[in-house]
BATIKE-158876 format. One line per 8 residues: number of its first residue (from 1); their letters; for each residue x, y, z of N, C-alpha, C. Coordinates in steps of 0.001 Angstrom, whole numbers, padded with zeros to 6 digits. Layout:
! BATIKE-158876
NUM = A = X/Y/Z/X/Y/Z/X/Y/Z  ... $
! end
This chain:
! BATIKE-158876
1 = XXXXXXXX = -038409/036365/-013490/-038351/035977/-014908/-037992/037195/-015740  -037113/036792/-016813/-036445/038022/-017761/-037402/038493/-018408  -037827/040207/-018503/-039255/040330/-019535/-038597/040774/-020899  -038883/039293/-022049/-038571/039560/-023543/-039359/040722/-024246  -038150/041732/-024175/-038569/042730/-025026/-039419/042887/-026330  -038873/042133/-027038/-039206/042066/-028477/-040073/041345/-028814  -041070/040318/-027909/-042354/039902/-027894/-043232/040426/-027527  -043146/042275/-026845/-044229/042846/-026378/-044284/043787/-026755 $
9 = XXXXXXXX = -043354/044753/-027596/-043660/046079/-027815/-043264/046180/-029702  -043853/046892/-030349/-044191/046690/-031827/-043890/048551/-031813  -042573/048248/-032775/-042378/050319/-033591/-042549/050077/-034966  -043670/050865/-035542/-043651/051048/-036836/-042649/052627/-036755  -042469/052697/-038665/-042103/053764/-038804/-040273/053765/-038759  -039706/052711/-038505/-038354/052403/-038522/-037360/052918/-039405  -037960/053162/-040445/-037403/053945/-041657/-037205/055293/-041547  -037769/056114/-040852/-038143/057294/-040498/-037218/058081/-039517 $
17 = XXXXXXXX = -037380/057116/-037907/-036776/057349/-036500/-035901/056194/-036383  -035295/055055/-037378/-034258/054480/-036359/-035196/053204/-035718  -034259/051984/-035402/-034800/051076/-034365/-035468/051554/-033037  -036906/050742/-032275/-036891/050966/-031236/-035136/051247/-030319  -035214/052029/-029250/-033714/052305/-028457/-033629/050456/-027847  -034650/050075/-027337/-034491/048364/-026733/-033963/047575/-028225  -033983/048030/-029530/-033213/046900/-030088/-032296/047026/-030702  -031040/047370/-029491/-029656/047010/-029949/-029385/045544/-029888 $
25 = XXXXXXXX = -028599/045378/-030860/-028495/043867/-031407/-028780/043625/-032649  -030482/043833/-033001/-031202/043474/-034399/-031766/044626/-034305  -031201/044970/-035154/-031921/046408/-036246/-032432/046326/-036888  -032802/045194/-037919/-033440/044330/-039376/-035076/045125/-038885  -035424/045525/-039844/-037167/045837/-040462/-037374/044298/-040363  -037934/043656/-039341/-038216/042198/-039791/-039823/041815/-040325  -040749/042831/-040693/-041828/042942/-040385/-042619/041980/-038662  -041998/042044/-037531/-042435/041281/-036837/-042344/042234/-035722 $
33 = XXXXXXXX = -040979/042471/-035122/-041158/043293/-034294/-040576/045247/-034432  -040348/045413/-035688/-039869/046629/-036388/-040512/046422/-037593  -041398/047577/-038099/-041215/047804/-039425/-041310/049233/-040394  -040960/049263/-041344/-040263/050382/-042039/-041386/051897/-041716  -042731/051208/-042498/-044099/051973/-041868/-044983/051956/-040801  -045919/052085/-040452/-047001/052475/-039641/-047175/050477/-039036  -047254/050476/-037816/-047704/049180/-037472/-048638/048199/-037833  -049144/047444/-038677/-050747/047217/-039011/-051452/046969/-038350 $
41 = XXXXXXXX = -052684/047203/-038523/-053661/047132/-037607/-054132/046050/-036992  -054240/044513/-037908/-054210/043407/-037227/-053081/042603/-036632  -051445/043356/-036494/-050814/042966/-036074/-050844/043428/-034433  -051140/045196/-034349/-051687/045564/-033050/-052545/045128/-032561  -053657/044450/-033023/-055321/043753/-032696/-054202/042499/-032011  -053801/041427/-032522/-052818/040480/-031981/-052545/040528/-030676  -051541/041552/-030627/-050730/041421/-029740/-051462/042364/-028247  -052238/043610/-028517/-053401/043248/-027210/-054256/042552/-026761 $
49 = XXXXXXXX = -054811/041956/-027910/-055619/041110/-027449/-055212/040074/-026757  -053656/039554/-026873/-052816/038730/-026547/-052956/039160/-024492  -053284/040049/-024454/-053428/040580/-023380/-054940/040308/-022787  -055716/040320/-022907/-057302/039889/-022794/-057355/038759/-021082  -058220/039657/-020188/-058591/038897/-019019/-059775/038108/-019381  -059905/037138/-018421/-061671/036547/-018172/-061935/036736/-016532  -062999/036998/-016292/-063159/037748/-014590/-063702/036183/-014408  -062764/035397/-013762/-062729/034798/-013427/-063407/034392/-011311 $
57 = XXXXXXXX = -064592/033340/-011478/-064923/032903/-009804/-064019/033030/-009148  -063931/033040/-007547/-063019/033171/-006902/-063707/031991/-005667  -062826/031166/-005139/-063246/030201/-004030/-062590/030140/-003139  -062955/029385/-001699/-062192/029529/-000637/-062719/028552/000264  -061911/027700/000832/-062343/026814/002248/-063192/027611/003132  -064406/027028/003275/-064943/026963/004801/-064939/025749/005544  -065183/026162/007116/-065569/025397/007989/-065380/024133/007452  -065741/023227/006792/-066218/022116/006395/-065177/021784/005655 $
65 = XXXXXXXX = -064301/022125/005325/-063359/021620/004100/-063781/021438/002386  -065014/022539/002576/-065379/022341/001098/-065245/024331/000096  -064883/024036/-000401/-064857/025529/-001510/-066158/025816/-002078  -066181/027606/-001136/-067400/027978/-001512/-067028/029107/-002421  -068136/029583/-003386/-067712/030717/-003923/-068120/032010/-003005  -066834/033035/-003680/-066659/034321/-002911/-068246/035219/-003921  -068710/035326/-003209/-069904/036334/-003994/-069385/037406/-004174  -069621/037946/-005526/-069741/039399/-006084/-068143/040010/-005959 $
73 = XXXXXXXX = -066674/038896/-006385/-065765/039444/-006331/-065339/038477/-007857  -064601/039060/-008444/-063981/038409/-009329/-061915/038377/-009840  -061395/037220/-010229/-060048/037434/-010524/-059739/038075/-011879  -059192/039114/-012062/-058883/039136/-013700/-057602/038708/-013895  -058175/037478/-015085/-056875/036333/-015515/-056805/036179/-016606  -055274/036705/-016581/-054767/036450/-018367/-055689/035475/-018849  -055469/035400/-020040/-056192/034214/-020859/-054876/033440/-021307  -053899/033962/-022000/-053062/033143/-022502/-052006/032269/-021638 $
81 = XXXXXXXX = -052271/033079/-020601/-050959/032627/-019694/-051260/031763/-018181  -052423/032671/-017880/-053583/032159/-016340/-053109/033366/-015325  -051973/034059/-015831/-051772/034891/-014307/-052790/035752/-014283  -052832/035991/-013251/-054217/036780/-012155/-053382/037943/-011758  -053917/039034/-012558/-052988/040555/-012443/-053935/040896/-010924  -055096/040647/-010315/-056100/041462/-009425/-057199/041034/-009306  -057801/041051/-007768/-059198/040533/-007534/-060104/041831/-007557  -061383/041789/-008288/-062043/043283/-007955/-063533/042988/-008323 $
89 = XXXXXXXX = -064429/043851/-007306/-065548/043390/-007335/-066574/043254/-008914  -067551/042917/-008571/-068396/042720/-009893/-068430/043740/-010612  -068672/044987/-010211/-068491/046379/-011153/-067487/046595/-011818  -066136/045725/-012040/-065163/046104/-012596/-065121/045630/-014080  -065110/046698/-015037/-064780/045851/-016391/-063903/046190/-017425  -063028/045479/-017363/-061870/045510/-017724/-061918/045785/-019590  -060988/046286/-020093/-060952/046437/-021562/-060511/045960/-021952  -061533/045008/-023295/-060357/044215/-023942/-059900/044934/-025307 $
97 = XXXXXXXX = -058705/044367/-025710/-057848/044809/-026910/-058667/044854/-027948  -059525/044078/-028929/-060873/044496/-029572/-061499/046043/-029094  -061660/046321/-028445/-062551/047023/-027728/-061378/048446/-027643  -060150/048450/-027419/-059301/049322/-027523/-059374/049791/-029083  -058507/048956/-029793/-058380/049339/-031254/-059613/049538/-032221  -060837/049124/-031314/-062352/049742/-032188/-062079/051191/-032060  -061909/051530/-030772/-061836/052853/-030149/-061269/053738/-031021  -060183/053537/-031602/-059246/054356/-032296/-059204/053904/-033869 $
105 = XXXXXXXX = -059386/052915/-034179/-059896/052771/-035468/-059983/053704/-036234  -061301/054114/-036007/-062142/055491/-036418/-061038/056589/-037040  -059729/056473/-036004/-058978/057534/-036286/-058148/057671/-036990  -057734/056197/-037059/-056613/056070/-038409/-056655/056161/-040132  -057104/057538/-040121/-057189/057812/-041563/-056043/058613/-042228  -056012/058694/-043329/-054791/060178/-043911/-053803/059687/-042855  -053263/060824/-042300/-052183/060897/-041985/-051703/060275/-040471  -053307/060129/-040035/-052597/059304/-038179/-051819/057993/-038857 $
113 = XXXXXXXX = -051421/057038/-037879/-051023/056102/-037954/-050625/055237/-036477  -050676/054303/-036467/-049862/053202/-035377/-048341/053493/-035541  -047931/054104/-034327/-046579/054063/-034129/-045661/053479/-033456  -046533/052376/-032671/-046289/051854/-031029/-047197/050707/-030874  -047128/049748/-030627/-048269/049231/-029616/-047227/048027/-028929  -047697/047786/-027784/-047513/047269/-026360/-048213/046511/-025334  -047641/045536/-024680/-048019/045082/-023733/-046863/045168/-022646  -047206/045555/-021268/-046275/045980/-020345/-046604/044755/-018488 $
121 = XXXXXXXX = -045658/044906/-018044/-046026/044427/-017121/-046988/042869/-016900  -046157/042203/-017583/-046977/041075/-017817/-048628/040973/-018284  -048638/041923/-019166/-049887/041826/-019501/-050306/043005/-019285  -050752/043137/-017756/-051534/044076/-016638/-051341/045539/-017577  -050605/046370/-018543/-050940/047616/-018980/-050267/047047/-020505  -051582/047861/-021654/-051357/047604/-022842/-051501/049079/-023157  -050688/049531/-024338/-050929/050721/-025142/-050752/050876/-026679  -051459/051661/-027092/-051453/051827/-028443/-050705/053450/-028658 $
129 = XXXXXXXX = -050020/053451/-029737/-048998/054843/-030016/-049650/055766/-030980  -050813/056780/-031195/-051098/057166/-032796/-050219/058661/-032824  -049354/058411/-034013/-048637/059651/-034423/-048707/060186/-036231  -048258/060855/-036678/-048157/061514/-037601/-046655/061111/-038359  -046476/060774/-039633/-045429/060271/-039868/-044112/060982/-039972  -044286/062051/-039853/-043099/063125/-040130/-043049/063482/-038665  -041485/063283/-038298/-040925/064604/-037070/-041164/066515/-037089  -041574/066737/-036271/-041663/068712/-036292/-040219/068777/-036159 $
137 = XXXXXXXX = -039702/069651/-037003/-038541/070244/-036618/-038439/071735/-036124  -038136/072659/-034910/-038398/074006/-035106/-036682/074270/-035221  -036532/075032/-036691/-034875/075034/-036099/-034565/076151/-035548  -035166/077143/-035154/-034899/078513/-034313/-034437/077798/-033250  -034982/076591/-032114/-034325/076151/-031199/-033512/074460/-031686  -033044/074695/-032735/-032931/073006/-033094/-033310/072053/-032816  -034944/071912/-032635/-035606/071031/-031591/-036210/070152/-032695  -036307/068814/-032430/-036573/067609/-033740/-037822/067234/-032633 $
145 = XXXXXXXX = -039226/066633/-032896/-039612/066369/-031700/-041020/065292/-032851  -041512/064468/-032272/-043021/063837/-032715/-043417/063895/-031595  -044824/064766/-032038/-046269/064722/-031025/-047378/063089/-031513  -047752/062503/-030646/-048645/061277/-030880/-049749/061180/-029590  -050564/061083/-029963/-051385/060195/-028791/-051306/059189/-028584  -051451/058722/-027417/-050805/057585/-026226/-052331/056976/-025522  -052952/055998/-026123/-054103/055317/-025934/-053497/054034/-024751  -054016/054164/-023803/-053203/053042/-022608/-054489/052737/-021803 $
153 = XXXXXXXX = -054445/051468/-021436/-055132/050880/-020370/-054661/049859/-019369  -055293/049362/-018251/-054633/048229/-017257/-055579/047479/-017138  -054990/045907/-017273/-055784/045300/-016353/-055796/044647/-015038  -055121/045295/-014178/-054378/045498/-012776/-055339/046685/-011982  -056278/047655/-012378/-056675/048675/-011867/-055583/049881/-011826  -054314/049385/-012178/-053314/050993/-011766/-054215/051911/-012440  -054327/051886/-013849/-054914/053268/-014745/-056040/052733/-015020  -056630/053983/-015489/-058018/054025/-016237/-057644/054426/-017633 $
161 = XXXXXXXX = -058532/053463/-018194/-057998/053633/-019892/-058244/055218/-019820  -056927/055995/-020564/-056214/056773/-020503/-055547/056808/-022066  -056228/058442/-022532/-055762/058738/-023943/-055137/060403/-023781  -053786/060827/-024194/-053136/061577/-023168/-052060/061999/-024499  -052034/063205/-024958/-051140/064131/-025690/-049896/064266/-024762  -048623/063506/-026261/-047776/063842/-025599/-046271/063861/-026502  -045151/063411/-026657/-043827/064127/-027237/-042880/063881/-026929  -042626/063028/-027621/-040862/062472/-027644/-039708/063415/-028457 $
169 = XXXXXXXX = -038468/063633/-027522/-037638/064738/-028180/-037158/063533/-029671  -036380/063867/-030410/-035964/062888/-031076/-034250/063194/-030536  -033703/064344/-029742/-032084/064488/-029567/-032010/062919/-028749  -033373/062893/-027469/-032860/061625/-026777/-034040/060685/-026346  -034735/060766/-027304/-036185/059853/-026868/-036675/059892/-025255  -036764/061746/-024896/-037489/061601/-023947/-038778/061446/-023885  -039866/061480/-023394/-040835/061478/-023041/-041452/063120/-022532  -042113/063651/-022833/-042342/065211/-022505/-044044/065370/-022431 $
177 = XXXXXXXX = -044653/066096/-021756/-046260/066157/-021901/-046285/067807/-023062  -047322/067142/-023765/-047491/068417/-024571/-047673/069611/-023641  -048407/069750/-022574/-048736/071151/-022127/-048525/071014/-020925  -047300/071178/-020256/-047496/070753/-018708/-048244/071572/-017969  -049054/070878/-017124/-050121/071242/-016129/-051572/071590/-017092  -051747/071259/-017903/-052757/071466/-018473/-053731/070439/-018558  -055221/070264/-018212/-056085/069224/-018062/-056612/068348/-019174  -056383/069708/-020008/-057140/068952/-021075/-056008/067900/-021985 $
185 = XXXXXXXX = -055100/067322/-021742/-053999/066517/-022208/-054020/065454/-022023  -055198/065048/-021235/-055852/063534/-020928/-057495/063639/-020763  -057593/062355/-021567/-058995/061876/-020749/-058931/060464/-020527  -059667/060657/-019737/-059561/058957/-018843/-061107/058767/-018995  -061172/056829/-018802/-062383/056284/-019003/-062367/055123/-017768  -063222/055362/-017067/-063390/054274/-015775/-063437/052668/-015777  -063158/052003/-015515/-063413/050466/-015853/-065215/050144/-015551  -065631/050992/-015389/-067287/050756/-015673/-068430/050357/-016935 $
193 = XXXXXXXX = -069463/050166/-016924/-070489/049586/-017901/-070615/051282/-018551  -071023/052066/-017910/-071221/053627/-018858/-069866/054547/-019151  -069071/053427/-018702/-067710/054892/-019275/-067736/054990/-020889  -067189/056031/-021585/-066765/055863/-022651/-066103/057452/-023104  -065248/056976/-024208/-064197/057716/-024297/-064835/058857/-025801  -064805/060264/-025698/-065521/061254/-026596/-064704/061666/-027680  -064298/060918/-028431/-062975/061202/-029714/-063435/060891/-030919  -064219/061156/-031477/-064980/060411/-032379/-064193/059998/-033880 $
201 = XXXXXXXX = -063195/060984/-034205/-062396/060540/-035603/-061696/061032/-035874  -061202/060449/-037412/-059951/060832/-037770/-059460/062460/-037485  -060044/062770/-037771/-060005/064603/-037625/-060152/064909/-036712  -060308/064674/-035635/-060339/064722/-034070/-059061/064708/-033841  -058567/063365/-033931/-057647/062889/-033378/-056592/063877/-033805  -056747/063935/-034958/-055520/065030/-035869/-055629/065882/-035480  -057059/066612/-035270/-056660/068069/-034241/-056150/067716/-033234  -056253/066858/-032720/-055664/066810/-031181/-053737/066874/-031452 $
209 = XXXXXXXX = -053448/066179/-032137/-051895/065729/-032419/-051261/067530/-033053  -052316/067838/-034068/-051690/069231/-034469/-051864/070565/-032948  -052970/069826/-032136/-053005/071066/-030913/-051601/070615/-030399  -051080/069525/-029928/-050272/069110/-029254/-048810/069165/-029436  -048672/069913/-031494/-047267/070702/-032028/-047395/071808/-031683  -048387/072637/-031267/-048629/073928/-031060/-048463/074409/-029198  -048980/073502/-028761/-048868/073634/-027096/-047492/073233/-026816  -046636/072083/-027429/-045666/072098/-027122/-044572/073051/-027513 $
217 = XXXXXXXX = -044416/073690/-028859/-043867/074653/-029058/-043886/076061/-028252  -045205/076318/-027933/-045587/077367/-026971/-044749/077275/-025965  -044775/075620/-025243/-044338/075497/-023671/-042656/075474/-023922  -042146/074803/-024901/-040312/075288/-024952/-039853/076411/-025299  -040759/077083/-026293/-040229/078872/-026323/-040166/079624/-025201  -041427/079224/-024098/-041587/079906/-022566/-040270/079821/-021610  -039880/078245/-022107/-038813/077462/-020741/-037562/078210/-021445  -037393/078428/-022807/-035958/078423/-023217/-035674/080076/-023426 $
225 = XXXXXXXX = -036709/080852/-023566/-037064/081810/-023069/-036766/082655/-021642  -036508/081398/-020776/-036547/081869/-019253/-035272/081903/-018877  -033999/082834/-018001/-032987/082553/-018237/-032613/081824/-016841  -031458/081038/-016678/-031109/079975/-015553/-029651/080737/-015756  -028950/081485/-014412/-027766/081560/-014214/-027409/080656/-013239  -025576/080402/-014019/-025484/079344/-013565/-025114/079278/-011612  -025364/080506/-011074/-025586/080396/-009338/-027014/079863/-009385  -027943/080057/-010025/-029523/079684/-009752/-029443/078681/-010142 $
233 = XXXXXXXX = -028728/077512/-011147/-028097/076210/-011337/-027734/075282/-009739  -026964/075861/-009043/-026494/075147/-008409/-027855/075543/-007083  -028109/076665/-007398/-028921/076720/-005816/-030494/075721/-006118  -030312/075788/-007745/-031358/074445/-008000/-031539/073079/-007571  -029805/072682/-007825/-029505/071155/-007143/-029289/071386/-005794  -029235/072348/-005395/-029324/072203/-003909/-030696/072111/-003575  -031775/072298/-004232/-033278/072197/-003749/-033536/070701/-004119  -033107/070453/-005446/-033570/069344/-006149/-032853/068042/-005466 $
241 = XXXXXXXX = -031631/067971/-005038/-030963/066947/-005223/-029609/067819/-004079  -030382/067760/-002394/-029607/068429/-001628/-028254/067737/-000955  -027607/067971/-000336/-026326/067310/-000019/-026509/067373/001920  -027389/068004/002033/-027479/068864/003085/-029059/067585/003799  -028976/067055/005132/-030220/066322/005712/-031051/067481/005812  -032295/066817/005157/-033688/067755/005642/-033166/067682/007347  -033695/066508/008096/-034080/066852/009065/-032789/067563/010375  -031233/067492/010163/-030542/067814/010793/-030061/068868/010468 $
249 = XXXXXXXX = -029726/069060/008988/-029439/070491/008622/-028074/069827/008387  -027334/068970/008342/-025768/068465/008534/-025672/067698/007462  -024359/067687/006549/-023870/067187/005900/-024285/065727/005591  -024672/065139/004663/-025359/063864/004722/-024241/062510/004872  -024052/061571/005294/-023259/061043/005194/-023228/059415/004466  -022438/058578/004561/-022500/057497/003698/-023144/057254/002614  -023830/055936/002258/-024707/055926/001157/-025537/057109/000387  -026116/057978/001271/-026769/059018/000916/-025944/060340/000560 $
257 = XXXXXXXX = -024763/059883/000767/-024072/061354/000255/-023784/061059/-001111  -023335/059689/-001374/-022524/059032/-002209/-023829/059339/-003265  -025107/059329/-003471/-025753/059021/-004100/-026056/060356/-004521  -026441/061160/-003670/-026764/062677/-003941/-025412/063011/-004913  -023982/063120/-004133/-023377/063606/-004963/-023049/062864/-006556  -023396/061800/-007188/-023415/061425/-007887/-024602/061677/-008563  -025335/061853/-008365/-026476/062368/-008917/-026667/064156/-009555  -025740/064602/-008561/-025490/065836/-008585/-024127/066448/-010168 $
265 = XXXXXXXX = -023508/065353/-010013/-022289/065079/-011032/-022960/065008/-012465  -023837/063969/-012575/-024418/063111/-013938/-025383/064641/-014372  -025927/065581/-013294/-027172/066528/-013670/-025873/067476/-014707  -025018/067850/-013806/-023833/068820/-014242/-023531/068703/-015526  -023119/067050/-015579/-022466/066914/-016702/-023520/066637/-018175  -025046/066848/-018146/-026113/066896/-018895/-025836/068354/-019254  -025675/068990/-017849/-025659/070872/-018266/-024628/071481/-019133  -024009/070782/-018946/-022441/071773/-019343/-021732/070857/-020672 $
273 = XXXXXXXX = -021972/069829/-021090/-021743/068827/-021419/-021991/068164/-022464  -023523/067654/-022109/-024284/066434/-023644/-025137/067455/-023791  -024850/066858/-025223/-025677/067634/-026698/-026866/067219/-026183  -027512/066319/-025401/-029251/066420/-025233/-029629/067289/-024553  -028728/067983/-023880/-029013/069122/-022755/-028280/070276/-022847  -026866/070093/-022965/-026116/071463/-023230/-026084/072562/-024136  -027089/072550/-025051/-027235/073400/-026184/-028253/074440/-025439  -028886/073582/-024001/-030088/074856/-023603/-029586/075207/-022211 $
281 = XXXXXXXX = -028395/074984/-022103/-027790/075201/-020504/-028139/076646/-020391  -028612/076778/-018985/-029078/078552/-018867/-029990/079234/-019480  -031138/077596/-020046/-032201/078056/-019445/-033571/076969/-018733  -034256/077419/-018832/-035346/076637/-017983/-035081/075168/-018359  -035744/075653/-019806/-035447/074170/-020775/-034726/073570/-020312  -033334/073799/-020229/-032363/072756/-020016/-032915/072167/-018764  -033138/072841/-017591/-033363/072680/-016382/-034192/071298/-016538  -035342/071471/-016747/-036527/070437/-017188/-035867/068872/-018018 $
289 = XXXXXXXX = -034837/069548/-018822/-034315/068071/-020130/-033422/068074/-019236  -032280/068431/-018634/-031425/067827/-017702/-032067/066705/-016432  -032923/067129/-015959/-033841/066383/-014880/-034262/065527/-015733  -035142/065341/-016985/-036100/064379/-017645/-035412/062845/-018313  -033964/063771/-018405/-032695/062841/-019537/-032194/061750/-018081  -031940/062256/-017263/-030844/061837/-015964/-031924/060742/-016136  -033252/061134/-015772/-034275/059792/-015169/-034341/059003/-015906  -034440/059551/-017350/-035078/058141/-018396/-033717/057553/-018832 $
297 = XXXXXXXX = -032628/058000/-018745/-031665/057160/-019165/-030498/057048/-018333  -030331/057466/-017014/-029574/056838/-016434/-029706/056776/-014769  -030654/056984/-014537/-031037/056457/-013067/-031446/055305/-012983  -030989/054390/-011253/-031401/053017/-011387/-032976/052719/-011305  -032860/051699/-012333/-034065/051132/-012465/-034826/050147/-011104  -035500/050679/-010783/-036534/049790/-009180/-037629/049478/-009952  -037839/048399/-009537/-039688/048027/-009384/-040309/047641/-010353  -039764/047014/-011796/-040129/046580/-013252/-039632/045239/-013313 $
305 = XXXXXXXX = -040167/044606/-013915/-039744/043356/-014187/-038994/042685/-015144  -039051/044162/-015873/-038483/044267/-017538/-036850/045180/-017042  -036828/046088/-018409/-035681/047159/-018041/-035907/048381/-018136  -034678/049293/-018583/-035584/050597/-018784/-036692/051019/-019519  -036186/050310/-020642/-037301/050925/-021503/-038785/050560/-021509  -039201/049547/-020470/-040062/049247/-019683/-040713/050208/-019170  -039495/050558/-018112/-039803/051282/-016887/-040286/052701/-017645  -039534/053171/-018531/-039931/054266/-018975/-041584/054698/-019418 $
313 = XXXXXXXX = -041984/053711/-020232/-043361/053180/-020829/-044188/053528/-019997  -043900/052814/-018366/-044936/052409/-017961/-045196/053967/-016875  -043608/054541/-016791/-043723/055771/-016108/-044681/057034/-016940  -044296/056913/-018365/-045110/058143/-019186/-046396/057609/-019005  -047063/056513/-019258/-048502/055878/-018927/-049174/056401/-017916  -048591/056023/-016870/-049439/056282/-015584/-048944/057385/-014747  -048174/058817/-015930/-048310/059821/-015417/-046771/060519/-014598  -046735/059621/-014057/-045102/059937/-013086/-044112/060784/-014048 $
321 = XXXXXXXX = -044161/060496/-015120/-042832/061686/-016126/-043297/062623/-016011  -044861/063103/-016482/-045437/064734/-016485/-045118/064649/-014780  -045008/063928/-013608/-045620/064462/-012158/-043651/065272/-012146  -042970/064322/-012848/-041560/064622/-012668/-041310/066166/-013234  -041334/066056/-014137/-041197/067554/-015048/-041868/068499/-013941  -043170/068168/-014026/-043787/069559/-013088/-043461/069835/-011598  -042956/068553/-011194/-042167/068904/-009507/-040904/069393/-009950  -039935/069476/-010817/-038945/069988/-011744/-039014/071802/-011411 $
329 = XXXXXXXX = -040434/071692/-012543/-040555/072942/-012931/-040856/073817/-011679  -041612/073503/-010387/-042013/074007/-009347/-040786/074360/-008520  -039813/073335/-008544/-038572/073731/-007659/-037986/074763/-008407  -037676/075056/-009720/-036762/075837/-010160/-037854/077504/-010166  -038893/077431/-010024/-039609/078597/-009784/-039233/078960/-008604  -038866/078310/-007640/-039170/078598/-006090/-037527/079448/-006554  -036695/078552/-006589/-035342/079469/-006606/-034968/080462/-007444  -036073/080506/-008443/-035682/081999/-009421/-036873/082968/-008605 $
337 = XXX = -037659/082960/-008487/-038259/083676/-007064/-037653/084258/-006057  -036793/083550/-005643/-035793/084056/-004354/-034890/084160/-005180  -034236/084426/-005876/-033084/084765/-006588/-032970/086589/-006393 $
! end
């Protein structure tokens, strides 16, 4: 089944940044699924809650031809729809959308705001966007960028509600972690009776979003800072994206060459090339936005039910973009090391 974009994901702030990138076609501020300001709050309450399980009995034939219940396991099932994202025992308790936007409530004073909110994956992962209404601009590196916190949960078990500093470029709506490798850029809350999440308010939250212009600025002055010649370029894609079989040492052949070297082409032509990347060719930076750009906007999409901009969502959520960047950043250390 086709997943309708524009019934699950809500951008305030349209006036500001432009249509969500998913709505080419209708650009219109319709107040419904775009609007000019900040998302409202009972329009986000809506549309997670729209998401809301009931831990539903679970039964099964015995012997006898009669349905007994499964003790101490339960289904979590949409409410609106009936699908059953997961069976999980009695200790599991799932978050509902009430229970999300209480959470953050607190925080939306002055200057936070709803920038985002979402339902992904048929339900199974919802998120809320809180950002600051103005873009950072640093123009020493011409870098346009909004820092927001990224409030996400599942009701599938993939994540644990998960509140996580983080940074969209505005050159190409990547996805970036404020501080890569740094711990404190998430906290997570267990699907348990005593979890709970330590953020208490507006001014919290705002420190957190103003730490998260400051860590990120830190971390692109470091990368763009660092220099990438262009032999340590290529001996990069030869680590990253080899032409060469791990296990034979020999030239790769068919499908897998075809793919490497095309892959190898699209990185090049980010480097040397597009304005989302070529302004930092030779250095780290680029290294990192050449790798980050290729994935979120033009590698094939596997395993979503939706499209990219799905896939993208659900990759910054549950982590895989920061795991990308930092396996990124680890390969290009190894070869400026041996350089």
């Amino acid at each position: 089944m086709t997943f309708d974009r524009s019934q699950h994901v809500i951008v305030g702030n349209v006036d500001k940044l432009g249509p969500a990138w998913w709505g080419v076609g209708d650009m219109r501020i319709d107040g419904v699924h775009h609007f000019a300001g900040p998302v409202p709050m009972p329009v986000a309450r809506d549309l997670l809650n729209s998401a809301n399980v009931s831990a539903e009995k679970i039964y099964t034939l015995n012997a006898n031809g009669e349905y007994v219940e499964i003790p101490n396991m339960r289904a979590m099932q949409r409410i609106t729809t009936g699908r059953v994202h997961k069976v999980f025992s009695d200790g599991y308790t799932p978050t509902a959308g009430d229970t999300l936007i209480d959470t953050v409530e607190p925080w939306l004073q002055g200057e936070v705001q709803v920038g985002s909110v979402g339902t992904l994956r048929h339900g199974a992962l919802s998120f809320i966007q809180l950002e600051v209404a103005e873009s950072i601009s640093v123009e020493k590196f011409g870098e346009t960028f909004r820092p927001y916190l990224l409030c996400a949960d599942s009701k599938d078990g993939s994540i644990a509600e998960t509140y996580k500093r983080c940074v969209t470029r505005a050159v190409c709506y990547n996805t970036v972690s404020a501080a890569l490798g740094e711990s404190g850029g998430v906290v997570r809350r267990k699907h348990t009776k005593n979890g709970r999440i330590d953020i208490r308010d507006a001014v919290q939250a705002l420190g957190l979003i103003e730490a998260t212009i400051d860590d990120y600025i830190a971390e692109m002055t470091m990368l763009i800072e660092t220099t990438v010649t262009d032999r340590q370029w290529f001996a990069f894609l030869d680590a990253n994206t080899p032409l060469l079989d791990a296990k034979t040492g020999e030239l790769k052949t068919g499908k897998s060459l075809t793919l490497a070297e095309k892959e190898r082409d699209a990185l090049s032509t980010l480097w040397t090339r597009d304005m989302r990347v070529a302004p930092w060719k030779n250095t780290a930076w680029g290294v990192v936005q050449a790798v980050n750009t290729h994935t979120t906007h033009d590698a094939t999409v596997r395993g979503v039910n939706g499209d990219r901009s799905e896939r993208n969502r659900i990759r910054n959520i549950t982590g895989q973009t920061e795991a990308m960047d930092l396996s990124t950043l680890d390969t290009l250390r190894k070869v400026l090391a041996a350089a």
